[in-house]
C-alpha atoms as a printed R data frame, in Angstrom:
   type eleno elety resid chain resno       x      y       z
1  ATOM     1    CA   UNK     A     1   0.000  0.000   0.000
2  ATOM     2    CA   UNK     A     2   1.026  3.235  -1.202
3  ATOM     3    CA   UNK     A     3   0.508  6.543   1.285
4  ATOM     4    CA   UNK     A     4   0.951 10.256  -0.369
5  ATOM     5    CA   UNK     A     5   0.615 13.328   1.765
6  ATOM     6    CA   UNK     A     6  -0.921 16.539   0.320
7  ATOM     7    CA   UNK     A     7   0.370 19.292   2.264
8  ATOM     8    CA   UNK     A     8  -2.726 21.872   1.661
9  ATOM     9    CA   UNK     A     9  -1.576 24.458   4.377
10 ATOM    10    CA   UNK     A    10  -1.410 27.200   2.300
11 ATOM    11    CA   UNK     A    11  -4.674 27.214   0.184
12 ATOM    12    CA   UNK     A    12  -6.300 27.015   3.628
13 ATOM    13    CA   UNK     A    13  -7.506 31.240   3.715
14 ATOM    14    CA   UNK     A    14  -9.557 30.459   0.582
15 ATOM    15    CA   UNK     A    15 -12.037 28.914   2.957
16 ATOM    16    CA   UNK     A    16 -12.781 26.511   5.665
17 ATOM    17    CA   UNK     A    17 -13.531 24.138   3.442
18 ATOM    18    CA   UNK     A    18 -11.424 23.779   0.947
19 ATOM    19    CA   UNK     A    19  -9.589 21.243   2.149
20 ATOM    20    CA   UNK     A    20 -12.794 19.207   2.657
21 ATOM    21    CA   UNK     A    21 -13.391 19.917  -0.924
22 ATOM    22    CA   UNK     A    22  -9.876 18.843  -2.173
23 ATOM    23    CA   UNK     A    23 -10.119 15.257   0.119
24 ATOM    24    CA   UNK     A    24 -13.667 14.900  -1.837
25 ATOM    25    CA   UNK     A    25 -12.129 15.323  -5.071
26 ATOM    26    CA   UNK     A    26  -9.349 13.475  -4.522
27 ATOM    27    CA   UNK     A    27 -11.758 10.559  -3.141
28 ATOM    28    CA   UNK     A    28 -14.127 10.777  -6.527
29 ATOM    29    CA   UNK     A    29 -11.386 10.862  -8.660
30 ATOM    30    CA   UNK     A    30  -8.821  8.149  -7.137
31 ATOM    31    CA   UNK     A    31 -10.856  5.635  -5.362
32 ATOM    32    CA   UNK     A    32  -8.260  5.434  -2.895
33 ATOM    33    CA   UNK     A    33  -8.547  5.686   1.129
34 ATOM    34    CA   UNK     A    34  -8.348  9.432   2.263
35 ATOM    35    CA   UNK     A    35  -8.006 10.463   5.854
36 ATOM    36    CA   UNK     A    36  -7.337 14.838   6.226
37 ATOM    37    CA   UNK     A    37  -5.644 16.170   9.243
38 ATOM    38    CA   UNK     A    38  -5.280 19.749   9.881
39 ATOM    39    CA   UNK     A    39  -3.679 21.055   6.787
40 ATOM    40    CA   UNK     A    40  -2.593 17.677   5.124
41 ATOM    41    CA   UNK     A    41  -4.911 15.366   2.909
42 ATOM    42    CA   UNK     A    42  -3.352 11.669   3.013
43 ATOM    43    CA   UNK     A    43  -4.114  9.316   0.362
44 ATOM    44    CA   UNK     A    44  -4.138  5.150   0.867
45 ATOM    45    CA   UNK     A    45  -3.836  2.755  -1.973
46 ATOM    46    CA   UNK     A    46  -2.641  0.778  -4.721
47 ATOM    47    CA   UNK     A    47  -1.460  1.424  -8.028
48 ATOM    48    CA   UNK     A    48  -1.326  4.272 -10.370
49 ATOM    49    CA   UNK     A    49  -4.295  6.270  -8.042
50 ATOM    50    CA   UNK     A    50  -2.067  7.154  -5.902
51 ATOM    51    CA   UNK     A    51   1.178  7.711  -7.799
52 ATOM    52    CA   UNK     A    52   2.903 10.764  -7.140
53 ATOM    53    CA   UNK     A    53   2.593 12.182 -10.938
54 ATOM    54    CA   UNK     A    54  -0.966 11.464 -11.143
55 ATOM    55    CA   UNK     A    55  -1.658 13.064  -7.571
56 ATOM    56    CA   UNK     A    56  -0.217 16.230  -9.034
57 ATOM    57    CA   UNK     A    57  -2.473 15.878 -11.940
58 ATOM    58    CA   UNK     A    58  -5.332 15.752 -10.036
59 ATOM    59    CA   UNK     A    59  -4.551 18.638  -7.289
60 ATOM    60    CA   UNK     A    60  -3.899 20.740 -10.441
61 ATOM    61    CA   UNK     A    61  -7.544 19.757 -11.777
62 ATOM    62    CA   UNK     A    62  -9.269 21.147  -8.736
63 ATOM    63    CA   UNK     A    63  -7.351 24.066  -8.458
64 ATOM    64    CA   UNK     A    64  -8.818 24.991 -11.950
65 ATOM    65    CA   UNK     A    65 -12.109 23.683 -10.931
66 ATOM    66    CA   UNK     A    66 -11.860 26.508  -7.789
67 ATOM    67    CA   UNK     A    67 -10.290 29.022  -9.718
68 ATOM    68    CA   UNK     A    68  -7.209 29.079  -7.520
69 ATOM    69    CA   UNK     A    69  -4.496 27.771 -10.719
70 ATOM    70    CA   UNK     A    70  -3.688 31.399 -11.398
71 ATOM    71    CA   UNK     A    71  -2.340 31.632  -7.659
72 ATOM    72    CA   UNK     A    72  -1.092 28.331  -6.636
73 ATOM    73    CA   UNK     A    73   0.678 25.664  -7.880
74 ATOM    74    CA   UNK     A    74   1.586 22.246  -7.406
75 ATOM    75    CA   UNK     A    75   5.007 20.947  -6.069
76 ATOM    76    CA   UNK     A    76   7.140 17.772  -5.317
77 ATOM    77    CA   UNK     A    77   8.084 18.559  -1.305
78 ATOM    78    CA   UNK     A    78   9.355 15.228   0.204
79 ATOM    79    CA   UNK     A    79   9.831 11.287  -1.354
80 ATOM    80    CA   UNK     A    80   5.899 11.566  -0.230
81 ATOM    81    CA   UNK     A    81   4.318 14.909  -0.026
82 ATOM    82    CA   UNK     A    82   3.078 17.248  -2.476
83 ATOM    83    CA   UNK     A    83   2.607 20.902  -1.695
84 ATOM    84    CA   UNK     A    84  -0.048 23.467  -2.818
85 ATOM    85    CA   UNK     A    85   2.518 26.390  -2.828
86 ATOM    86    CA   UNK     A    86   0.928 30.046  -3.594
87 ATOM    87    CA   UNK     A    87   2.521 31.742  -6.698
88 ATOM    88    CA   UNK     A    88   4.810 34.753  -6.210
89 ATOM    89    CA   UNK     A    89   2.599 36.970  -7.971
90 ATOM    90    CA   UNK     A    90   4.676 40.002  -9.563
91 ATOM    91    CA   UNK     A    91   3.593 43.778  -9.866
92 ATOM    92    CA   UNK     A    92   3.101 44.794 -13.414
93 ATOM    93    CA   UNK     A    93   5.218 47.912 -12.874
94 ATOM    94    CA   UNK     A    94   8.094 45.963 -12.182
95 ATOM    95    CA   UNK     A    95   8.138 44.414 -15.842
């Protein structure tokens, strides 16, 4: 059995339930076991559901589906944790 951690820590301030939402989605859309804690979403299970490339895939899905893709991204942390990390967003001035 294969166990991935989503850190979601920093999409958190979009809403208190956004990281209800995400465990959903990631529940409809993998099949797999998923327990949340906090900040982190863990995914259980076999195969490629829970790979770590197809994970990604899938948190960048509901970021789009929310409307948050323009402000966060999606990124390797440990062996076994993906991180929602918010984009550095740039003044247009400074271009």
């Amino acid at each position: 059995m294969v166990e991935m951690k989503i850190d979601a820590s920093e999409i958190k301030h979009e809403g208190k339930t956004i990281i209800k939402e995400l465990a959903d989605f990631l529940k409809e859309k993998t099949n797999a076991e998923i327990a949340t804690e906090a900040e982190t979403v863990t995914v259980k299970g076999e195969g490629e559901a829970v790979s770590k490339k197809y994970l990604r895939v899938i948190v960048k899905k509901f970021l789009h589906k929310q409307e948050l893709k323009e402000y966060y991204r999606v990124i390797a942390d440990a062996e076994d944790t993906l991180k929602v990390k918010e984009r550095r967003l740039y003044d247009e001035e400074e271009e």
